[in-house]
C-alpha positions as CSV (number, residue, x, y, z in Angstrom):
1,X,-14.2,-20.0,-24.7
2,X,-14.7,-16.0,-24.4
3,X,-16.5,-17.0,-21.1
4,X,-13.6,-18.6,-19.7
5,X,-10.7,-15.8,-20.7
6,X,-13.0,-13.0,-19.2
7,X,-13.2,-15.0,-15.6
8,X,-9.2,-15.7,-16.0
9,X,-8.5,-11.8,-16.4
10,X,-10.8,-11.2,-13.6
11,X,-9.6,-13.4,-11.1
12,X,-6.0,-12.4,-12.7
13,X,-7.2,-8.7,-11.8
14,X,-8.3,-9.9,-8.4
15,X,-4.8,-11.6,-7.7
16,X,-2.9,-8.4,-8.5
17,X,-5.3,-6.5,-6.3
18,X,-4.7,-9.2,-3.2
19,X,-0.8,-8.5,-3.9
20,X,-1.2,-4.9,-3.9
21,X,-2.9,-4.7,-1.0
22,X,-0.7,-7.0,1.2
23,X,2.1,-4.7,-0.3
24,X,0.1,-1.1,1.0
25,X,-0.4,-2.7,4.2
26,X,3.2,-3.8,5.2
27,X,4.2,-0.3,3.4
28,X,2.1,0.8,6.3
29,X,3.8,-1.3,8.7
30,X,6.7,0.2,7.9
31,X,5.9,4.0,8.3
32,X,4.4,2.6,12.2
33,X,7.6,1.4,12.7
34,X,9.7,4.4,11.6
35,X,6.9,6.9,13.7
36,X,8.4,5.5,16.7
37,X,12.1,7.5,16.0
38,X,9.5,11.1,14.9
39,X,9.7,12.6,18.3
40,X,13.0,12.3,19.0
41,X,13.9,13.3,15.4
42,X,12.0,16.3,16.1
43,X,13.7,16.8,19.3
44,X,17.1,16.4,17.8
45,X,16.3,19.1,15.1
46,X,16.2,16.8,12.4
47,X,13.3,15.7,9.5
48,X,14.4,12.3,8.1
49,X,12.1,10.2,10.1
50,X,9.1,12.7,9.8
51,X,9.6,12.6,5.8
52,X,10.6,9.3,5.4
53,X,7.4,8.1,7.4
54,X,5.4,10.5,5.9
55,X,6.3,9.2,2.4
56,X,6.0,5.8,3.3
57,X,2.4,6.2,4.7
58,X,1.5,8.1,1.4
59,X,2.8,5.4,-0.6
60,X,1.1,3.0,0.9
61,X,-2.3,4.6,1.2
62,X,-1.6,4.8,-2.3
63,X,-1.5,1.0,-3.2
64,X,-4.2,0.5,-1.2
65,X,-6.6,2.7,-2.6
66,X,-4.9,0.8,-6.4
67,X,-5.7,-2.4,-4.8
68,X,-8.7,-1.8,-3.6
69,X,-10.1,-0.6,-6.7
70,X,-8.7,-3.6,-8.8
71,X,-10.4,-6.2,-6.4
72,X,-13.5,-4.0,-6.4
73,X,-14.0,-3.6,-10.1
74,X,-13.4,-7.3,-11.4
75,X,-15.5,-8.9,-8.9
């Protein structure tokens, strides 16, 4: 029975890690697509797209790395 509870929180553990990873990676995604408007944000005197990408891509290093190390230490 103990056997069985410590494989469901591991593959439990595994499953959030799989979620957080799919979430860092579109996070990702998302700063890419934003990086397109950074030039002509600079260009225009402006910072929004330069921060707001640059917060994104932190982000979703961030739950990456989270992910990673949940998947990594349960299995």
């Amino acid at each position: 029975m103990q056997e069985t509870k410590t494989y469901d929180a591991k593959v439990a553990a595994q499953r959030r890690g799989s979620a957080a990873l799919a979430v860092g990676w579109t996070l990702l995604a998302f700063a890419m697509i934003a990086g397109i408007y950074v030039f002509q944000d600079i260009r225009e005197g402006s910072r929004l797209f330069v921060d707001y990408s640059g917060v994104l891509a932190l982000l979703g290093l961030m739950v990456l790395g989270y992910g990673r190390r949940l998947r990594r230490s349960n299995g």
